[in-house]
C-alpha positions as CSV (number, residue, x, y, z in Angstrom):
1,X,-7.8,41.5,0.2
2,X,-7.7,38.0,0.0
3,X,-4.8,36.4,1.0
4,X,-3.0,34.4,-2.0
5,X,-0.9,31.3,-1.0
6,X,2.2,30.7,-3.2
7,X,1.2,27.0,-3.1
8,X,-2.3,25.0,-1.9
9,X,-2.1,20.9,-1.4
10,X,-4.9,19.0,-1.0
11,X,-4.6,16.2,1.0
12,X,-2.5,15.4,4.5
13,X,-0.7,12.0,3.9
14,X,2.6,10.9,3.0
15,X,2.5,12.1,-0.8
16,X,1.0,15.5,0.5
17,X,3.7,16.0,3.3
18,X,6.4,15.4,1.2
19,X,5.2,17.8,-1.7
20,X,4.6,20.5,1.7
21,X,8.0,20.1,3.0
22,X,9.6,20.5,-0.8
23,X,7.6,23.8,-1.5
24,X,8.4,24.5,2.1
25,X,12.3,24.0,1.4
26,X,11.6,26.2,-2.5
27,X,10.6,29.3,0.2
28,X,7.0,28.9,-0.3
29,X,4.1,29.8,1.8
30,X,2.1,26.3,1.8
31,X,-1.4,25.5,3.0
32,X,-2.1,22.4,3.4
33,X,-6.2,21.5,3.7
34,X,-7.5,18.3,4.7
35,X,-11.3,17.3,5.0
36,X,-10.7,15.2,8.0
37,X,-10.6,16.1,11.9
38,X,-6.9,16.4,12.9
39,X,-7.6,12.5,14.4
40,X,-8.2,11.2,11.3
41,X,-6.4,13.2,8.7
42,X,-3.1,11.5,7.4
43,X,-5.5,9.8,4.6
44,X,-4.1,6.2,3.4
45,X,-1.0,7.0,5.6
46,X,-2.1,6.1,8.4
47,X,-3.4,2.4,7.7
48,X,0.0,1.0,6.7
49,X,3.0,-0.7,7.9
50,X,4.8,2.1,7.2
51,X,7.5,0.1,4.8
52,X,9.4,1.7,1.9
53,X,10.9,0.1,-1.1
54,X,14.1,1.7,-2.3
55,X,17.1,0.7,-4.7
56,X,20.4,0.0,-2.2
57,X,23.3,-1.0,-3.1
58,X,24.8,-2.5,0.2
59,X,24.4,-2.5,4.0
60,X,26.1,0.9,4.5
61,X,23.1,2.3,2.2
62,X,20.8,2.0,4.7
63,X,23.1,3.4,7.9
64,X,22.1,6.9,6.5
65,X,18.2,6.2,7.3
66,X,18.1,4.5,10.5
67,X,16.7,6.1,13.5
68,X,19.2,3.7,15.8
69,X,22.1,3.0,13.8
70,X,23.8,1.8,17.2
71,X,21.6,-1.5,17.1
72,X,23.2,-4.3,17.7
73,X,21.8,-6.5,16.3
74,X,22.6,-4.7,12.7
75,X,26.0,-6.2,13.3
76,X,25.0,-10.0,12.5
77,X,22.0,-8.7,9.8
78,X,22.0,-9.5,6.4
79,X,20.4,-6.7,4.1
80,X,21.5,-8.5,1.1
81,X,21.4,-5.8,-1.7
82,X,18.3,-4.4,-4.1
83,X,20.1,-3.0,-7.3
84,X,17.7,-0.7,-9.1
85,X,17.6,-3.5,-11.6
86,X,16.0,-5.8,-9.8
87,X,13.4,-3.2,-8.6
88,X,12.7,-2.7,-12.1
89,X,12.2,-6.3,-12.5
90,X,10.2,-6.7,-9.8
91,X,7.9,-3.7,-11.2
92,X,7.8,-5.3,-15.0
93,X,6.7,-8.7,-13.0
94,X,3.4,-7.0,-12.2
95,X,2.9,-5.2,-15.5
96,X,0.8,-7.9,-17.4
97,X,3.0,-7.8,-20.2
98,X,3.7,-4.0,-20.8
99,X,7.0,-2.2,-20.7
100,X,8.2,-0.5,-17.8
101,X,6.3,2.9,-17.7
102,X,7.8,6.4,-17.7
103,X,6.1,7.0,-13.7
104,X,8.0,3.5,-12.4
105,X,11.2,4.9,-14.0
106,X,10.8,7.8,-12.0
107,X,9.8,5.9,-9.1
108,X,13.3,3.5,-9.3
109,X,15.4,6.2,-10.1
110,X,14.5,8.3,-7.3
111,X,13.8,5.9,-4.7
112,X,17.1,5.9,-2.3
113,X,17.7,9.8,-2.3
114,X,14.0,10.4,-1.4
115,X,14.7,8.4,1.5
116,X,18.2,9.7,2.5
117,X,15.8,13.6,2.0
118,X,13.5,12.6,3.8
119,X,15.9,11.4,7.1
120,X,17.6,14.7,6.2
121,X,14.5,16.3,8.1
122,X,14.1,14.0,10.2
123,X,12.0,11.3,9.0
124,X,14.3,7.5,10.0
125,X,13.5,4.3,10.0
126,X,13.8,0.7,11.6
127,X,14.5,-2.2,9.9
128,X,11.7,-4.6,9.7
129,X,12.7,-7.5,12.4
130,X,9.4,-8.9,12.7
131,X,7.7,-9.3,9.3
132,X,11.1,-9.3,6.7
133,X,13.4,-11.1,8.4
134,X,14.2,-14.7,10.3
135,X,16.8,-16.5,12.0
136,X,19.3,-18.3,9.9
137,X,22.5,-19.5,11.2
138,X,22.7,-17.1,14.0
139,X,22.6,-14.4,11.0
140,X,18.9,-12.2,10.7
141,X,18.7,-12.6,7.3
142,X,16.2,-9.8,5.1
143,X,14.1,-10.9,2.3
144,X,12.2,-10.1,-0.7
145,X,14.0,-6.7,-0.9
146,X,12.1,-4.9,1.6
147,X,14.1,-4.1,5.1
148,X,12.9,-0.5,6.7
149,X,9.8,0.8,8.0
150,X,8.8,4.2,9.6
151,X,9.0,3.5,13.8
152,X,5.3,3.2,15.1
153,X,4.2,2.3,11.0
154,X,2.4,4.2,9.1
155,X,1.0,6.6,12.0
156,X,5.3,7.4,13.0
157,X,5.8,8.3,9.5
158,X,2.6,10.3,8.9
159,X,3.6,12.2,12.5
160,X,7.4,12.9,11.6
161,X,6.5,14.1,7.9
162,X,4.4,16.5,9.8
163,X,6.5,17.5,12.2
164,X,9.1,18.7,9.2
165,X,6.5,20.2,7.5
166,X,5.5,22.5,10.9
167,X,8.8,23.3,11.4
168,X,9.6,24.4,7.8
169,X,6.3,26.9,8.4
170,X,3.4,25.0,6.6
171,X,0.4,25.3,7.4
172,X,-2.5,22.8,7.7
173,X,-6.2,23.1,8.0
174,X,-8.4,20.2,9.1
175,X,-12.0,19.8,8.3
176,X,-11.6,21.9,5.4
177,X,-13.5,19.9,2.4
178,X,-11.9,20.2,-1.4
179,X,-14.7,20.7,-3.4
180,X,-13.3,22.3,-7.1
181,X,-10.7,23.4,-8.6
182,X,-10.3,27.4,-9.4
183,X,-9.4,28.6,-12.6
184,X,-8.6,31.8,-14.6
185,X,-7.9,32.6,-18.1
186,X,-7.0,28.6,-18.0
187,X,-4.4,28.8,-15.1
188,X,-4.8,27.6,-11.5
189,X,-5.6,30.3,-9.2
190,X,-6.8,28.3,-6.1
191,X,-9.4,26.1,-4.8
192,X,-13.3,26.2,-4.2
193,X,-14.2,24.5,-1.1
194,X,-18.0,22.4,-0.5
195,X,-19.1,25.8,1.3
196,X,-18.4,27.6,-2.1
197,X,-16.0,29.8,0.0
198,X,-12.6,30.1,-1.9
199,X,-9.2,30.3,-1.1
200,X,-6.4,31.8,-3.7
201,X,-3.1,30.4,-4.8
202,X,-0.4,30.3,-7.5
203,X,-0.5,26.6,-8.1
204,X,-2.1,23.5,-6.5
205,X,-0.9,20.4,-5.8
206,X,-3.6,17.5,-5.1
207,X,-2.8,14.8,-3.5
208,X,-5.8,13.7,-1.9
209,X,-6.0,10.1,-2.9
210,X,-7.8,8.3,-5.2
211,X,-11.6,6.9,-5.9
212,X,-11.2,3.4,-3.5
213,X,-13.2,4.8,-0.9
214,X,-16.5,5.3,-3.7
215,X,-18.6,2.7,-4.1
216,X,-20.3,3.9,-7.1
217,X,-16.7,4.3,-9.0
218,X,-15.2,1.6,-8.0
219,X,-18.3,-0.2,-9.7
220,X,-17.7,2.1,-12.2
221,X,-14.1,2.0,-13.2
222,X,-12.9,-1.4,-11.4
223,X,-16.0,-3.8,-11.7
224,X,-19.7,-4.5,-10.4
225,X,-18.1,-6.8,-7.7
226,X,-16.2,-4.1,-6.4
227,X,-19.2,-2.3,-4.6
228,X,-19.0,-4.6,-1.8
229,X,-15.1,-4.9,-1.4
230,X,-14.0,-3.5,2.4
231,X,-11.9,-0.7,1.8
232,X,-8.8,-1.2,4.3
233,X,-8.0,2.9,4.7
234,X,-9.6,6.2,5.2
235,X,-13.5,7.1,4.0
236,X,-11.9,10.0,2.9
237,X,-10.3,9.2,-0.8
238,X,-13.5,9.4,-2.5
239,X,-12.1,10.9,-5.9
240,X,-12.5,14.5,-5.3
241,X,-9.3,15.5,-6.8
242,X,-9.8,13.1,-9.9
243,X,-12.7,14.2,-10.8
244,X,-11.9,18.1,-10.2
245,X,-8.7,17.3,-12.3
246,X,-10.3,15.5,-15.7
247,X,-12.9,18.8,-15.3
248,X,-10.5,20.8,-15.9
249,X,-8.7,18.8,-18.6
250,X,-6.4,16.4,-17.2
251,X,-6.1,13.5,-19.2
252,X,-7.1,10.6,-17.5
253,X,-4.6,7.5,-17.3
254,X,-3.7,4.0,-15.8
255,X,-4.5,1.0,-15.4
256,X,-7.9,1.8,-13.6
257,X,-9.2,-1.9,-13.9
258,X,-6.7,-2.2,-11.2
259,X,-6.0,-1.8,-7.6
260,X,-4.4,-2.8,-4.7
261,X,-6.5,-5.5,-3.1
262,X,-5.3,-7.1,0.4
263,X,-6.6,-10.3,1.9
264,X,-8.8,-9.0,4.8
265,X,-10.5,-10.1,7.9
266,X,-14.0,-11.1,6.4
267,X,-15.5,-9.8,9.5
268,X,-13.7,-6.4,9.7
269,X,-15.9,-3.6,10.3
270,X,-16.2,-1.2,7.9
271,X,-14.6,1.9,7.1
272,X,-17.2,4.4,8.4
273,X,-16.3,3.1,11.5
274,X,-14.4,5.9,13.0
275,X,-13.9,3.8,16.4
276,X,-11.5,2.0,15.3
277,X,-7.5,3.6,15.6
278,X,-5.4,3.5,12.5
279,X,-3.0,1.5,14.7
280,X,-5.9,-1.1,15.1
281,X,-7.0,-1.2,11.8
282,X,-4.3,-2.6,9.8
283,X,-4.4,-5.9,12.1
284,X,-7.3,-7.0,10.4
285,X,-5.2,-8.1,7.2
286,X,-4.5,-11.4,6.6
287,X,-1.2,-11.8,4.2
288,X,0.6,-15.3,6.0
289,X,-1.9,-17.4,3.3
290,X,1.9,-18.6,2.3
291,X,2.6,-20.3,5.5
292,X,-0.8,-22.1,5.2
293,X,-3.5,-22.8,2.3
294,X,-6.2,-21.0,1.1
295,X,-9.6,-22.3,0.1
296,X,-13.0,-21.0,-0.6
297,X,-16.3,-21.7,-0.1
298,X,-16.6,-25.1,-2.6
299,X,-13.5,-26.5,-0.9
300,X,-11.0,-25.4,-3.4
301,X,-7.8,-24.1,-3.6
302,X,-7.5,-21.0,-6.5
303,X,-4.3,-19.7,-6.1
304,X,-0.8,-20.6,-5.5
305,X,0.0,-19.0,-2.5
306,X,3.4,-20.2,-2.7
307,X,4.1,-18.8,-6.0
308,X,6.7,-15.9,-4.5
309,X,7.4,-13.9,-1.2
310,X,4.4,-12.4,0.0
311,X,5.8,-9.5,-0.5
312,X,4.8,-9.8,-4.5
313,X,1.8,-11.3,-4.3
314,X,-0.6,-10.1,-1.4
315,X,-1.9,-7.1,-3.8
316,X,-3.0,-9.6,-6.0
317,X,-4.4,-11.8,-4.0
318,X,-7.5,-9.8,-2.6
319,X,-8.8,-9.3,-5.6
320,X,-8.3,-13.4,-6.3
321,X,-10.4,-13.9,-2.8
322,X,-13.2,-11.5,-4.1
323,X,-13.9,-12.8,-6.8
324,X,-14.8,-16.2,-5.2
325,X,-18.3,-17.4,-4.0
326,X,-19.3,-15.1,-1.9
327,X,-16.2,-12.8,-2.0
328,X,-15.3,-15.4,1.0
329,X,-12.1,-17.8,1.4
330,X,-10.4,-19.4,4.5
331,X,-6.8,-19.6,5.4
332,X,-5.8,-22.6,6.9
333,X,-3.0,-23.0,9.2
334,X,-1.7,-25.7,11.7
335,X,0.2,-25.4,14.9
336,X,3.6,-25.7,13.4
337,X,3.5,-22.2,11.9
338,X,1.1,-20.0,14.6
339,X,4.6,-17.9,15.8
340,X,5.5,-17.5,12.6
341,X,2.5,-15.6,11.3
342,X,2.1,-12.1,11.3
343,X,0.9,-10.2,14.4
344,X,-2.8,-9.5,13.1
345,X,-3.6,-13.4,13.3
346,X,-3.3,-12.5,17.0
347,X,-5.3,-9.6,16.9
348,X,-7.4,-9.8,20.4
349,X,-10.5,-9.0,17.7
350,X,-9.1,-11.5,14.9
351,X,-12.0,-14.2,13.7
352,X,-11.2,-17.5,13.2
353,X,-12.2,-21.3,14.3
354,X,-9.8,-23.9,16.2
355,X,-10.0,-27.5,16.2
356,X,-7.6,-30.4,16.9
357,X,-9.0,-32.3,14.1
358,X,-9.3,-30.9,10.3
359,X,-12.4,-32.7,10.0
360,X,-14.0,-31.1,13.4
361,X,-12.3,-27.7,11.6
362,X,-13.9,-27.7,8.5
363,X,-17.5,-28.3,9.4
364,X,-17.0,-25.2,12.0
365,X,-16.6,-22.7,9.1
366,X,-19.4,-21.3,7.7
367,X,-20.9,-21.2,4.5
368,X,-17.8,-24.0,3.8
369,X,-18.2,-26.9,1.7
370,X,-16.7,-29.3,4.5
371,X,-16.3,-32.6,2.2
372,X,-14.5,-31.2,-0.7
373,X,-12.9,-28.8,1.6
374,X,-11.6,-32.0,3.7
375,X,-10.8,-34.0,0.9
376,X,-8.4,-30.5,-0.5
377,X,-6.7,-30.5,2.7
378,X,-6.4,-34.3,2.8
379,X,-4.8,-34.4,-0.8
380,X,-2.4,-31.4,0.0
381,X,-0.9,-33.6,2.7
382,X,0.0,-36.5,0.8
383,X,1.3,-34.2,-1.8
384,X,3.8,-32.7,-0.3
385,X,7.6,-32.8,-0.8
386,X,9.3,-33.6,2.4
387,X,12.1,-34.4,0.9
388,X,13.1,-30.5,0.6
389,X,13.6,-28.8,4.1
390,X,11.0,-25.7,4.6
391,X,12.8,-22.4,4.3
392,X,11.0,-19.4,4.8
393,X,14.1,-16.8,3.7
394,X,14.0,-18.5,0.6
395,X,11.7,-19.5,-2.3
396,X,12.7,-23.1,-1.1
397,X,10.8,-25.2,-3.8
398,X,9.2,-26.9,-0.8
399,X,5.7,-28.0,-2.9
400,X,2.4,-29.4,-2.7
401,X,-0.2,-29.2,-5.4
402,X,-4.2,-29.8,-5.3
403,X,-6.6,-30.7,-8.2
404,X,-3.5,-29.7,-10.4
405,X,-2.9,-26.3,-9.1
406,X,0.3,-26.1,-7.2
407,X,2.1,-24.4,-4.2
408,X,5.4,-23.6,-5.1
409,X,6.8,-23.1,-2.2
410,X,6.7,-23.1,1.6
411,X,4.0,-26.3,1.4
412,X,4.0,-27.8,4.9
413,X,1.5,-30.7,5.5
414,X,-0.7,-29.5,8.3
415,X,-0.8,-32.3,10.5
416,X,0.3,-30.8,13.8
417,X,-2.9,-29.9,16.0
418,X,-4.7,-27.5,17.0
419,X,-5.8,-26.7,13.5
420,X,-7.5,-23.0,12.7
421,X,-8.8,-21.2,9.8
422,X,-9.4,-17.6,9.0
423,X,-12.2,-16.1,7.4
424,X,-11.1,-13.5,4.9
425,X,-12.5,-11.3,1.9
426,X,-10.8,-9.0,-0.4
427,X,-9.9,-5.5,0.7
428,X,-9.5,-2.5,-1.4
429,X,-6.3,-0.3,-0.1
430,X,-5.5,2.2,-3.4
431,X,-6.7,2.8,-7.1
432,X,-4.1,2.6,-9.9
433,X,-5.6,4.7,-12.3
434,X,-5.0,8.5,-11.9
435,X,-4.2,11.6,-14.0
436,X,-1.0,12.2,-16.3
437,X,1.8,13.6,-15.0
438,X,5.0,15.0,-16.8
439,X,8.6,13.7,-14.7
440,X,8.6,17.1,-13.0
441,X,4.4,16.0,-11.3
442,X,2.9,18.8,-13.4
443,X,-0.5,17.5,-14.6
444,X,-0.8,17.4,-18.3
445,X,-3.7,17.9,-21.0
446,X,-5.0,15.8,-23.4
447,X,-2.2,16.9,-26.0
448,X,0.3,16.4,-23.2
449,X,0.5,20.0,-22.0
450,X,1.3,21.2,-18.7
451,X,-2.1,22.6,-17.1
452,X,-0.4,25.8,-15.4
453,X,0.5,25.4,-12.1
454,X,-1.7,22.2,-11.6
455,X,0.8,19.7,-10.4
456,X,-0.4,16.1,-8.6
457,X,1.1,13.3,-6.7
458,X,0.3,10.0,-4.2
459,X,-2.6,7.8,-5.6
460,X,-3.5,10.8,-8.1
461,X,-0.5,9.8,-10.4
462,X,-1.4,7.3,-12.8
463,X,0.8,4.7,-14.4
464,X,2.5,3.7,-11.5
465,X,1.6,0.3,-10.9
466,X,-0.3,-1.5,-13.5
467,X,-1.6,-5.2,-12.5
468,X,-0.1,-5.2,-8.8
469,X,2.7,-4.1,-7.2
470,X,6.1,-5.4,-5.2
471,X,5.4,-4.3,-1.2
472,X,6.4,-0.9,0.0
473,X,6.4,0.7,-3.8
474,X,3.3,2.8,-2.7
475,X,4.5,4.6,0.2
476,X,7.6,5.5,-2.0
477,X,5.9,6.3,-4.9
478,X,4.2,9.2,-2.9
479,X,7.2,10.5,-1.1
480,X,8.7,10.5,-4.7
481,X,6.6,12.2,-6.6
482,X,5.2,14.5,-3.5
483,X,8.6,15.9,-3.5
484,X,8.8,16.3,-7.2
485,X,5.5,17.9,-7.3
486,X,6.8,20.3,-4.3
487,X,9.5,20.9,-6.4
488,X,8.1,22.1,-9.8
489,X,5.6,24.3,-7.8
490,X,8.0,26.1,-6.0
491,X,9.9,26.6,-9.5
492,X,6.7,27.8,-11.5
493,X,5.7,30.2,-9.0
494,X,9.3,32.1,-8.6
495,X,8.8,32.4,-12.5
């Protein structure tokens, strides 16, 4: 006889691993399948910085989740404090308008003591010296509310989650492709595979991602421009489990017009590229455009990248680049600010032209508009307000502003040679719209039943983020509802 698993999740990244180790810690006998090779499973995990928002009160909050808690340098650090209310408001900041959402209340409210569960077994973190924090005062002050990553990024926290889930007895089982849902009488009862093979269980979680890796729906759902966005993660989230889900009933919801979309290196090699290591991959973002200006290919400025922390704005911003001429822009930067960008713009494989004079700079990048672009950069200089000192731990009201468009903050004349500019496109990283889910991650109906023993989480879940979101809510999201979902599968199958 077939054997039948107590609980089946589809999927392998953070979202999955934490709804394994929850059914895991219920006493349930978990598969866990994945359609990747062991090298590349780990889905969107693996392709981030590994950074996760979370409501804290104070500094001794986050003594609990450290992996070195002996640092010394945590003695002169200042983590400032992120109430849940500001979380909130930082979430209702990106909702276009709309109330905060039943998903980001659940998200908030169970932020910090998915963390402090997840260093329970094992998972810690590092605060985040080199991309939220500078020097002030002889104090390393935090910003924008986001201080701890996973060590080693994304790949460190995709490798401890699974580490927990091993030792709690899961089981996973690589290049093993999702292909249906199984149904009985209306109840889950396991999985089809792309074989047609079938393997048995009393409930199902999916958490295999969502559509961004699909052409043909993001065209679909997102927009016709969409088809030639570069997709920053894994080939692998190619809506399997959405589709399987609304075929069995699941109502469909979100915001699916939207999506995270991340300034990226216009010449990054696409996805189906296996060659490339998650640890390299991420490097060909581009998200300092707030140190610098952005302009595309007539010469103009369309955005104010000054407008808040990066933080806030960088999921909004690759979809701004995309929708230029020729889904192009360039990042301009000059000398005064090269240590202070982020680590990618150093990237041994980074593109980007270097002059010592803006005008030898512009007429370098391609398919740019050098006279208007010249005559941008020209009027941003004499703009400027030097009259307020530049502040980067602060929004320090430091402006500049362009054919009427400001920069709020952070404007720096660049007039300190050598001079470079970095091509970049927009890049898709996750899908907002999903399935409906009930605060326990059971997937409902169309009437807003529970499907039995159907339960999702991770980019599945929609109704999360609406019209962007503040940085590090995605990785926490997952871990939040994965462990709900692990949860209220281990408590439908013991009845």
């Amino acid at each position: 006889m077939d054997q039948v698993w107590d609980v089946i999740v589809v999927g392998s990244g953070n979202a999955a691993l934490c709804a394994g180790i929850a059914a895991c810690e219920a006493g349930m006998r978990v598969l866990m399948i994945e359609k990747a090779t062991s090298e590349m499973a780990g889905g969107n995990t693996k392709y981030t910085a590994g950074a996760m928002r979370f409501a804290y009160d104070d500094h001794e909050d986050l003594l609990p989740l450290l992996a070195d808690a002996s640092d010394p340098r945590l003695s002169r650090s200042d983590f400032g404090q992120y109430p849940a209310s500001k979380f909130r408001e930082d979430l209702l900041g990106f909702n276009l308008g709309a109330s905060l959402t039943p998903e980001q209340d659940i998200l908030v409210n169970n932020s910090y003591d998915t963390l402090k569960w997840l260093a329970k077994h094992g998972v810690t973190f590092d605060p985040i010296w080199s991309r939220q924090s500078f020097e002030k005062e002889g104090k390393i002050v935090f910003w924008g509310g986001l201080t701890l990553a996973a060590e080693n990024e994304g790949v460190g926290l995709f490798e401890m989650e699974l580490s927990a889930f091993n030792k709690m007895g899961g089981q996973i089982q690589y290049e093993t492709t999702f292909s249906d849902l199984l149904m009985k009488e209306g109840n889950i009862a396991g999985v089809v595979l792309e074989d047609g093979s079938q393997l048995l269980s009393k409930s199902v979680i999916l958490a295999c991602g969502g559509f961004e890796s699909n052409a043909e729906m993001r065209s679909e759902l997102i927009g016709s421009e969409w088809d030639v966005a570069k997709v920053r993660g894994t080939p692998h989230n190619t809506g399997d489990g959405l589709r399987a889900a609304w075929a069995a009933g699941a109502q469909k919801y979100g915001r699916f017009e939207g999506c995270h979309a991340t300034p990226m290196d216009y010449f990054m090699k696409d996805f189906g590229n296996l060659e490339i290591p998650h640890g390299d991959r991420k490097n060909y973002r581009k998200i300092s455009y707030f140190l610098g200006v952005m302009l595309n290919e007539r010469g103009e400025r369309f955005v104010d990248e000054g407008i808040d922390f990066r933080n806030y704005t960088y999921a909004q911003f690759g979809q701004a680049v995309l929708q230029q001429p020729n889904h192009r822009a360039w990042q301009f930067f000059d000398s005064k600010v090269f240590d202070l960008l982020y680590g990618e713009y150093r990237f041994f494989d980074a593109a980007f032209e270097e002059a010592d004079c803006l005008e030898d700079l512009v007429a370098k990048c391609e398919g740019l508009d050098g006279p208007s672009a010249l005559y941008t950069l020209i009027e941003f200089n004499a703009s400027v307000d030097d009259g307020t000192p530049f502040d980067p731990t602060i929004k320090d009201g430091r402006s500049g502003c362009t054919a009427g468009l400001k920069k709020t903050n952070w404007a720096q004349a660049l007039d300190t040679p050598p001079f470079r500019a970095f091509p970049v496109t927009g890049g898709i990283t996750f899908t907002y719209g999903g399935v409906k889910v009930s605060a326990g991650a059971e997937v409902l109906d169309q009437d807003g039943h529970q499907i039995p023993g159907l339960f999702a989480c991770g980019e599945m879940v929609g109704g999360v983020f609406l019209g962007g979101y503040p940085g590090g809510s995605g990785l926490t999201s997952g871990a939040v509802f994965g462990r709900l979902a692990g949860q209220s599968a281990g408590v439908f199958v013991q009845g």
